[in-house]
FIDO-871298 format. One record per residue (C-alpha): residue in one letter; x, y, z. Coordinates in steps of 0.25 Angstrom, whole numbers, m for minus. Layout:
// FIDO-871298
+------+-------+-------+-------+
| rest |  east | north |    up |
+------+-------+-------+-------+
|    a |     X |     Y |     Z |
...
+------+-------+-------+-------+
This chain:
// FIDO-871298
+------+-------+-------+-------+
| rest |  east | north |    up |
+------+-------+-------+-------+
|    x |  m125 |  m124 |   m50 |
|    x |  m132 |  m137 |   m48 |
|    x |  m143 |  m140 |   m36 |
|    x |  m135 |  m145 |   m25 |
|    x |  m124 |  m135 |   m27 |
|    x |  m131 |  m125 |   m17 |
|    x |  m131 |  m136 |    m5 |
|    x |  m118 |  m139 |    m8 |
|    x |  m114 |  m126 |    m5 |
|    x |  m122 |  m123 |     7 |
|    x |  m117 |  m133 |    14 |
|    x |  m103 |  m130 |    11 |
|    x |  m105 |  m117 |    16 |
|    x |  m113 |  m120 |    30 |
|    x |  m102 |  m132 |    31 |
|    x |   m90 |  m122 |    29 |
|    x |   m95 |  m111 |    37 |
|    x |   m96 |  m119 |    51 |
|    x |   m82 |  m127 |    47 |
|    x |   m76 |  m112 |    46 |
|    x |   m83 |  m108 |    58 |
|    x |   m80 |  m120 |    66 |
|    x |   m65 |  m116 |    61 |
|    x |   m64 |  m103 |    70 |
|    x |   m73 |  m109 |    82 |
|    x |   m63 |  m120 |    83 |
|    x |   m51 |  m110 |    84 |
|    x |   m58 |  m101 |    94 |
|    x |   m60 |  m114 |   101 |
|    x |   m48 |  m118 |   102 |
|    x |   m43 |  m103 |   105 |
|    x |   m52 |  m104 |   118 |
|    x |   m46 |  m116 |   122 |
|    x |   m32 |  m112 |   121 |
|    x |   m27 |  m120 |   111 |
|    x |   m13 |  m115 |   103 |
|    x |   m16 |  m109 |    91 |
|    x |    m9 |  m120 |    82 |
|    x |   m20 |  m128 |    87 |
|    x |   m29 |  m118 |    81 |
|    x |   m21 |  m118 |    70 |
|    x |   m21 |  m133 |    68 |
|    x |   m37 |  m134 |    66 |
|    x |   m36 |  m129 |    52 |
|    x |   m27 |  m142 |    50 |
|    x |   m37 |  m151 |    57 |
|    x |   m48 |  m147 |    50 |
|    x |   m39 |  m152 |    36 |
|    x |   m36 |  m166 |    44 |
|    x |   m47 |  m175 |    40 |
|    x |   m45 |  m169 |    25 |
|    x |   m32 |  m175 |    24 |
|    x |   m37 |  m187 |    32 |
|    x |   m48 |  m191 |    25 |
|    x |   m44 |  m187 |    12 |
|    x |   m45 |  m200 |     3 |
|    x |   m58 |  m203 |    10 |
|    x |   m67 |  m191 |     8 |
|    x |   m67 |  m190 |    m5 |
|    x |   m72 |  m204 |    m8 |
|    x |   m81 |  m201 |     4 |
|    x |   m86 |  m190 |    m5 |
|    x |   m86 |  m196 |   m17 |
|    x |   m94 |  m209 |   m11 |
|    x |  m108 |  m203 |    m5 |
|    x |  m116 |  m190 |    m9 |
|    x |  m108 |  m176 |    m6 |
|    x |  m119 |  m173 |     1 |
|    x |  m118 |  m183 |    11 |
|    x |  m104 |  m180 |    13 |
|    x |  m106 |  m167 |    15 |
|    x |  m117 |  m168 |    27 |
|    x |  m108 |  m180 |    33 |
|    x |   m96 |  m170 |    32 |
|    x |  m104 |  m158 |    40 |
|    x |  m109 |  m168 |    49 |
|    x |   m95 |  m173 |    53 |
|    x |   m91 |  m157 |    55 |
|    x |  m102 |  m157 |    65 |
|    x |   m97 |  m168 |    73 |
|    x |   m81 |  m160 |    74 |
|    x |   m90 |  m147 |    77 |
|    x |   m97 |  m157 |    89 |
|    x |   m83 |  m161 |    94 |
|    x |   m78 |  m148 |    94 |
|    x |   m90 |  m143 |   103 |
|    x |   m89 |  m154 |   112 |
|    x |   m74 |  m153 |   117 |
|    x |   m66 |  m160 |   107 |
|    x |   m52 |  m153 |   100 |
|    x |   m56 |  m143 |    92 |
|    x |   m45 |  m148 |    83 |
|    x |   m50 |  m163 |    82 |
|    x |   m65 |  m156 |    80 |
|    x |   m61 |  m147 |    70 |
|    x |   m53 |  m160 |    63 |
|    x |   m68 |  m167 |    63 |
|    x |   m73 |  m155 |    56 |
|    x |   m63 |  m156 |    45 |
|    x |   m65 |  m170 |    42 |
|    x |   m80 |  m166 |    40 |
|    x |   m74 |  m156 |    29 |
|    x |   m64 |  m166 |    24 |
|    x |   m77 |  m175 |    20 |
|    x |   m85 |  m163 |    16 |
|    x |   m75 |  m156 |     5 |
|    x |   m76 |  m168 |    m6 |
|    x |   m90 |  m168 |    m6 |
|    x |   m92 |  m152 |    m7 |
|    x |   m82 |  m150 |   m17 |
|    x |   m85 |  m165 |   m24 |
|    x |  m101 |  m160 |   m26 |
|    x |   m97 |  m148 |   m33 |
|    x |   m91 |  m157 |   m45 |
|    x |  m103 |  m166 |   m46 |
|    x |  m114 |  m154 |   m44 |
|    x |  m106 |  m145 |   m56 |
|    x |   m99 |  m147 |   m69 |
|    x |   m83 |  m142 |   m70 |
|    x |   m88 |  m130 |   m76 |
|    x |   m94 |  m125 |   m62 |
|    x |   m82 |  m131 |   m53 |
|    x |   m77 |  m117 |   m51 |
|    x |   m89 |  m108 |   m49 |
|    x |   m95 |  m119 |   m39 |
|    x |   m79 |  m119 |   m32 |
|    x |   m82 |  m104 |   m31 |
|    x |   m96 |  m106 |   m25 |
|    x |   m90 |  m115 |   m15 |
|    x |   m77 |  m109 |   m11 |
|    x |   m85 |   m97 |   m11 |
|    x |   m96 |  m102 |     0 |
|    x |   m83 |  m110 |     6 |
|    x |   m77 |   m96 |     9 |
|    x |   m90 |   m89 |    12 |
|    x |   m92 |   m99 |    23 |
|    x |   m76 |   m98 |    27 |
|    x |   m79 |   m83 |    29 |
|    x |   m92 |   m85 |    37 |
|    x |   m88 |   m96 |    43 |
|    x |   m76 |   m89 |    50 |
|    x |   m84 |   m77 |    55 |
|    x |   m96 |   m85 |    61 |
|    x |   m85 |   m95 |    68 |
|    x |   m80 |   m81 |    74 |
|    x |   m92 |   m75 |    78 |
|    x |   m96 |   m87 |    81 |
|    x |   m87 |   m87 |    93 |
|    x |   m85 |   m73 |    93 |
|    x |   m94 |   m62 |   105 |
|    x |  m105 |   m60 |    96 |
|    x |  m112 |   m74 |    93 |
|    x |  m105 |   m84 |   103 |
|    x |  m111 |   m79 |   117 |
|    x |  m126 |   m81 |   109 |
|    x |  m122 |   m96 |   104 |
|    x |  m115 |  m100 |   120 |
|    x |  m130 |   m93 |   124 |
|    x |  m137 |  m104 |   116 |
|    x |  m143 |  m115 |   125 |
|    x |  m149 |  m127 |   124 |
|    x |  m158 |  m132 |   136 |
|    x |  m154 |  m145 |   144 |
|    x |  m140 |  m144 |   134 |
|    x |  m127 |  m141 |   137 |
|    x |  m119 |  m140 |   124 |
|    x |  m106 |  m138 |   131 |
|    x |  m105 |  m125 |   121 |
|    x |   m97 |  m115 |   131 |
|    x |   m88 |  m106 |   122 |
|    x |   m90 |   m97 |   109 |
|    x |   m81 |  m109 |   100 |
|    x |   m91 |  m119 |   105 |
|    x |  m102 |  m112 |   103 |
|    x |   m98 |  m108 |    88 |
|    x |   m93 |  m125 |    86 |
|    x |  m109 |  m127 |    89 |
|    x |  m116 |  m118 |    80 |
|    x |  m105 |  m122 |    70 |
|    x |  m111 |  m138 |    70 |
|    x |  m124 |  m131 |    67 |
|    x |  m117 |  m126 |    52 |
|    x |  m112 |  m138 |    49 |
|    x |  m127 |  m145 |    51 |
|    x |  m131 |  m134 |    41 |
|    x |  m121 |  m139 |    32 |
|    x |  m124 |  m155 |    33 |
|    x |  m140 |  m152 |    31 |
|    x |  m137 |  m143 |    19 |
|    x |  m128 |  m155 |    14 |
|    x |  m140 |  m165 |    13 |
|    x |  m145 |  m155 |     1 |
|    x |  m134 |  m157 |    m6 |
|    x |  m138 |  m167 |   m19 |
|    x |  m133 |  m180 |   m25 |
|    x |  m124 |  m176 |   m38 |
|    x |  m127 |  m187 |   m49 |
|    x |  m111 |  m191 |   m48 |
|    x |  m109 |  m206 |   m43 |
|    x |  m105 |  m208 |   m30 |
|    x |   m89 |  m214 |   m30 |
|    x |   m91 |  m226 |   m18 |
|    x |   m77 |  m229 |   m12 |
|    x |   m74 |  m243 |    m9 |
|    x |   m61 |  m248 |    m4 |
|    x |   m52 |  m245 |     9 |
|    x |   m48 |  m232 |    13 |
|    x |   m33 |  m237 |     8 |
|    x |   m41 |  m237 |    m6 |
|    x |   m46 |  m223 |    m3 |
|    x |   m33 |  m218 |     2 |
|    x |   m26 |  m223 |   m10 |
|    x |   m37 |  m217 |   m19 |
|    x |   m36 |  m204 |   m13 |
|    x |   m22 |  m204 |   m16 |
|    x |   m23 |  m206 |   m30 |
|    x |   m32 |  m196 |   m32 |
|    x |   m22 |  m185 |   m24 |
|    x |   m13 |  m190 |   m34 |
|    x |   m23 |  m189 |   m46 |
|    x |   m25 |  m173 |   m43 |
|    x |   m12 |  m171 |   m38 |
|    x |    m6 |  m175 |   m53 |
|    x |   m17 |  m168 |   m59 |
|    x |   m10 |  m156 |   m67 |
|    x |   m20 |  m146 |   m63 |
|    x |   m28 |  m152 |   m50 |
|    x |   m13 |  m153 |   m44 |
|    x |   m11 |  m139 |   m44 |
|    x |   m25 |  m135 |   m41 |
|    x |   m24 |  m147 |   m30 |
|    x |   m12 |  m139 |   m24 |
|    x |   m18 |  m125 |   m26 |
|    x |   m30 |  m127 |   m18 |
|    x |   m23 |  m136 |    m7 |
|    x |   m14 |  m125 |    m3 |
|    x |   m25 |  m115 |    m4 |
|    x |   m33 |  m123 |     7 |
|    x |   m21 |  m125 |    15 |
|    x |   m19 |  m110 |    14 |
|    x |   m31 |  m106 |    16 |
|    x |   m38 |  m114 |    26 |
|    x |   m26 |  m112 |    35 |
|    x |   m28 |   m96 |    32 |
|    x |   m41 |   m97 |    41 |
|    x |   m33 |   m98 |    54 |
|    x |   m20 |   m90 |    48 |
|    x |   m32 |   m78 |    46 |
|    x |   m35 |   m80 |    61 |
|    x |   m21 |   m81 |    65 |
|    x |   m20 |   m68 |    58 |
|    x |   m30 |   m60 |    61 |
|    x |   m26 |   m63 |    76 |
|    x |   m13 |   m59 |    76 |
|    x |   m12 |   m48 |    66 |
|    x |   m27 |   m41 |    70 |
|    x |   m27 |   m46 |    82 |
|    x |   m43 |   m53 |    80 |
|    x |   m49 |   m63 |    88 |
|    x |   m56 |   m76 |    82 |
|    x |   m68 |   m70 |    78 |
|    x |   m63 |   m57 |    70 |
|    x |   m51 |   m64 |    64 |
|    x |   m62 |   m75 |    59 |
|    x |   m68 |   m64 |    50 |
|    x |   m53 |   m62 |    43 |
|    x |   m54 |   m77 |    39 |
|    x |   m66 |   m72 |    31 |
|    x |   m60 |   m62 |    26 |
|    x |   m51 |   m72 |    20 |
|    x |   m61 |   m82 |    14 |
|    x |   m70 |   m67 |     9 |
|    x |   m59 |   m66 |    m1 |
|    x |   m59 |   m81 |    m5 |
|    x |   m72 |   m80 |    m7 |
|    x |   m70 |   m67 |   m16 |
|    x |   m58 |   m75 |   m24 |
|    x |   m68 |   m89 |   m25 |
|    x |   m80 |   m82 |   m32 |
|    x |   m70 |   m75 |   m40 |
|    x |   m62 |   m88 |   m45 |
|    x |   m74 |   m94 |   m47 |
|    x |   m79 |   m84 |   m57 |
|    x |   m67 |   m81 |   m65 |
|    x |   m59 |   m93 |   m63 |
|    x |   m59 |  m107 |   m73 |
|    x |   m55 |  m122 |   m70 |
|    x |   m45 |  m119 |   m81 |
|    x |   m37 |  m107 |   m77 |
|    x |   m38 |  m110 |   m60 |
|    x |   m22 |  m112 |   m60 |
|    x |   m22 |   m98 |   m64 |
|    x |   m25 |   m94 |   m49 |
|    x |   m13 |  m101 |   m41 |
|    x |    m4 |   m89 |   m39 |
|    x |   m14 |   m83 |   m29 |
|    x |   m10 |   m95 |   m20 |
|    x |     4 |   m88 |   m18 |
|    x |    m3 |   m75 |   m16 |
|    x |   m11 |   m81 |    m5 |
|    x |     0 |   m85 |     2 |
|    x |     8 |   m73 |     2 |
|    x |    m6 |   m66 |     5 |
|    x |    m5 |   m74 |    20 |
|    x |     8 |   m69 |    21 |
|    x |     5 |   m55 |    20 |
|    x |    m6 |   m55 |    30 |
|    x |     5 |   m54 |    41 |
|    x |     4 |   m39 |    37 |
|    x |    m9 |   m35 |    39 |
|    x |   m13 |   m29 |    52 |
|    x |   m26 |   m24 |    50 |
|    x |   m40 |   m29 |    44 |
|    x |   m42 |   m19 |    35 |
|    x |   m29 |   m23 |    27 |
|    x |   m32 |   m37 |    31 |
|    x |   m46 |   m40 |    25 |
|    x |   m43 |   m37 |    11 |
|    x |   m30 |   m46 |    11 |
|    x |   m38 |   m57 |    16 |
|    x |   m50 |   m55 |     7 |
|    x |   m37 |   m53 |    m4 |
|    x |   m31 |   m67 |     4 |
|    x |   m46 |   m74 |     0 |
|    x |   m47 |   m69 |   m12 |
|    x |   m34 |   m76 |   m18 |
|    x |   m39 |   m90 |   m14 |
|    x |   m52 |   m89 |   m17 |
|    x |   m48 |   m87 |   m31 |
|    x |   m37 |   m97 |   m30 |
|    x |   m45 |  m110 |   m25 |
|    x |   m59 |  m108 |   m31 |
|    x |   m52 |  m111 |   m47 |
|    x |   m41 |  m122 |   m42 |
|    x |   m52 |  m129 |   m32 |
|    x |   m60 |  m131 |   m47 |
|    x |   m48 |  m135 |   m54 |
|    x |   m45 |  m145 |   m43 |
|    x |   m59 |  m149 |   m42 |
|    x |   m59 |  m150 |   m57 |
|    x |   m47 |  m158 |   m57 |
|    x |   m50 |  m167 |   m47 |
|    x |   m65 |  m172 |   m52 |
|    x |   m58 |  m175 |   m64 |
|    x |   m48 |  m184 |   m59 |
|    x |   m58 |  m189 |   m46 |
|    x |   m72 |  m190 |   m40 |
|    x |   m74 |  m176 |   m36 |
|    x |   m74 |  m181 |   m21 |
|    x |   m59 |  m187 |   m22 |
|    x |   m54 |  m174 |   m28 |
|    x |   m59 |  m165 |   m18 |
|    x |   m55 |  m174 |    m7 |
|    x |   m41 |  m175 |   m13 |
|    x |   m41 |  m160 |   m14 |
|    x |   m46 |  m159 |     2 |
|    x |   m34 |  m168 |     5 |
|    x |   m23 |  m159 |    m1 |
|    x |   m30 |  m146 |     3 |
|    x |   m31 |  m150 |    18 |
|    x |   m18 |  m157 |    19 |
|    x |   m14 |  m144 |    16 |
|    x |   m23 |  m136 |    26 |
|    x |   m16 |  m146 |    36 |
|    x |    m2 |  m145 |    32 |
|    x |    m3 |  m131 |    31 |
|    x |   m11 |  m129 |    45 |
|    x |    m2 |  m138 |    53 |
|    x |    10 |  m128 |    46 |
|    x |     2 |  m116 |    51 |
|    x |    m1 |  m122 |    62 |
|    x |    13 |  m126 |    66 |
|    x |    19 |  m114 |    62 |
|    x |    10 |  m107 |    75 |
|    x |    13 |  m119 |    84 |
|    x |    26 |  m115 |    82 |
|    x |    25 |  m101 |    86 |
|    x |    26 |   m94 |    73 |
|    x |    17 |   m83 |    74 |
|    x |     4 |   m81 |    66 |
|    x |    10 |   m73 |    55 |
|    x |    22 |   m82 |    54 |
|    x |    16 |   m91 |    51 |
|    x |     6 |   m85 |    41 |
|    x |    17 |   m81 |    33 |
|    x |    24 |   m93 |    32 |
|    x |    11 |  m101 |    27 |
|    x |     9 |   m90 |    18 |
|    x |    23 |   m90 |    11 |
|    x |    19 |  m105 |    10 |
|    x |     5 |  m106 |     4 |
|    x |    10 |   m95 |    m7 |
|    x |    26 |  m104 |    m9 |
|    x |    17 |  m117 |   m10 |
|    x |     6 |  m110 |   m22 |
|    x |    17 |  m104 |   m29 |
|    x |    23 |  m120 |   m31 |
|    x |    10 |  m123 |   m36 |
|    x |     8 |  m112 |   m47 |
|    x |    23 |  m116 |   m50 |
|    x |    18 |  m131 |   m51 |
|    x |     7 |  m127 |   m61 |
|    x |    16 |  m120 |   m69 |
|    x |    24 |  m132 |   m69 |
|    x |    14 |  m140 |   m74 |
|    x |     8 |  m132 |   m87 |
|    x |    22 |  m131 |   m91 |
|    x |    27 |  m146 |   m86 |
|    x |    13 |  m152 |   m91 |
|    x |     7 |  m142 |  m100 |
|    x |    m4 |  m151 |  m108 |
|    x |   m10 |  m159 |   m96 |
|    x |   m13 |  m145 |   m87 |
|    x |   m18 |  m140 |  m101 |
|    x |   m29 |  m152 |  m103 |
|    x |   m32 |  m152 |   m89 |
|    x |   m35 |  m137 |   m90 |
|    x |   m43 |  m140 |  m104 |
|    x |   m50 |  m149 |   m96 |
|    x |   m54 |  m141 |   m84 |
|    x |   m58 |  m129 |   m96 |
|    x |   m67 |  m137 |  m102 |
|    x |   m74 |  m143 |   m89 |
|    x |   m76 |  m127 |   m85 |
|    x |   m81 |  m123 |   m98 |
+------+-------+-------+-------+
């Protein structure tokens, strides 16, 4: 891998481990202020806003000034949400302001990966950064839970500073504060990151002209034979999957009976598997056989549906390890074809930006429906199985689609396959 590539993913790590983190302090936050639990629900959909939002704007952003640059600007505007969140504003708008930090970070960290490495190490450098993406997914659960958990948070509300009062009172508030020093790690660690040799792509214009190129490329990818389907592969696996951190809580309070800070460590159960199944893609895997994977998005959803059945942990961490596992090894090979896909047809900021849109479009839509489900009074398992039965109903149209298209247009999915073959040889 080429110098630069270690910084690139330190700072992914450190900036994904508070974002994780921050997640389960923001729940318990609101918990303790009594608010309902689709409102809890609802700030896995908020943190998604800004992506859709800001869509036709990030990835010009990205494509306009040094990734690195973006990337410290992005953490820093994450500290700012974390700042508002401490000092007393919703938790819910605070958490919204952390997003949008994300929303601006994402095309950057996944756009440096094209410009730092040849096609041929898309997958492997997807499987070094999904993998230290769910390492910090895993970590990052457990420390928000101990961080606000018996243990850790009466020595961080003993914490003092003399002639200071912070206004930190609670376990959540004190977590939210030690979480603000992460992200600094994170932003200092960006300014290492180097200047790639690629020509910066200034935008010029209104934000009508933005818009209206955004649009054509959605459509560019969305009419690509392959990007298509890896387009809609991996959008319904973040929508599934970054909603699956609050189903597992959910869960594991109403079937175990575990408070915030033991249901946190079945979330990274959940991501140990992915990680297990992302290192795995990534060695095995090639660009031209990643459609080979899409039946394990069904499998996933009839996976959620079953863990209305389990009762006990011992039966519950292998399934979720099991859970992990088949989406580790189903985004890591269709998130390189669609990167593949998409630097073809774009500027590597663009593309990812345009797949951050479709992919948190679909966090929100299918938040909000998770979401409303509880507001609703359907109970946790209800409404776990019926976002299951729709996760795995919605991939097996997809694989359906594919099939479709190498019989309907057989010659242009196979030169866009030779194409792919040849850039990972």
């Amino acid at each position: 891998m080429k110098k630069g590539f270690s910084s690139v993913m330190s700072a992914q790590f450190f900036s994904s481990l508070a974002d994780n983190a921050l997640f389960v302090a923001a729940i318990e936050l609101m918990r303790m202020s009594g608010s309902p639990e689709w409102h809890r629900a609802a700030l896995v959909p908020m943190f998604a806003l800004f992506y859709v939002l800001l869509a036709p704007f990030v990835g010009a952003f990205a494509d306009a000034i040094p990734k690195g640059q973006v990337m410290f600007i992005s953490n820093a505007i994450k500290m700012v949400g974390c700042l508002m969140m401490l000092f007393g504003a919703p938790p819910l708008l605070a958490f919204a302001i952390v997003g949008l930090g994300a929303a601006a970070y994402s095309p950057a960290k996944y756009g440096i990966l094209t410009e730092l490495l040849p096609p041929s190490q898309l997958v492997k450098a997807n499987g070094w950064i999904e993998g230290l993406t769910i390492a910090s997914i895993i970590l990052g659960v457990l420390l928000g839970g101990q961080l606000i958990g018996p243990r850790i948070a009466p020595i961080l509300l003993g914490i003092d500073l003399p002639f200071i009062d912070t206004g930190v009172d609670t376990a959540p508030q004190a977590a939210v504060a030690t979480i603000i020093i992460i992200y600094g790690i994170a932003a200092l660690i960006n300014l290492r990151v180097p200047r790639t040799d690629v020509p910066l792509q200034p935008y010029e214009g209104s934000s009508l002209r933005l818009v209206r190129d955004f649009s054509e490329c959605n459509a560019r990818l969305w009419n690509d034979r392959l990007g298509q389907i890896s387009l809609a592969t991996t959008t319904l696996f973040w929508g599934a999957g970054a909603n699956l951190r609050y189903i597992v809580l959910a869960w594991a309070a109403a079937s175990l009976g575990y408070d915030m800070t033991h249901a946190s460590s079945l979330v990274g159960v959940v991501t140990i598997g992915t990680a297990i199944g992302a290192v795995a893609a990534s060695a095995w895997m090639r660009l031209d056989n990643a459609t080979r994977v899409i039946p394990l998005g069904a499998a996933m959803g009839l996976m959620l549906v079953g863990m209305n059945f389990i009762q006990h942990v011992w039966l519950a961490a292998p399934f979720l390890i099991l859970l992990g596992a088949l989406g580790g090894f189903l985004v890591v090979p269709m998130n390189a074809l669609l990167q593949h896909r998409g630097h073809n047809l774009m500027g590597a900021g663009r593309s990812i930006a345009v797949q951050n849109f479709n992919e948190q479009a679909c966090i929100l839509g299918l938040g909000a429906f998770y979401a409303g489900m509880t507001k609703y009074g359907l109970s946790a398992f209800g409404a776990i199985a019926i976002f299951g039965l729709v996760v795995a109903a919605i991939m097996e149209l997809i694989r359906r689609w594919h099939r479709r298209n190498c019989v309907v247009y057989r010659d242009e999915v196979e030169h866009l396959l030779m194409i792919a073959r040849s850039d990972d040889s």
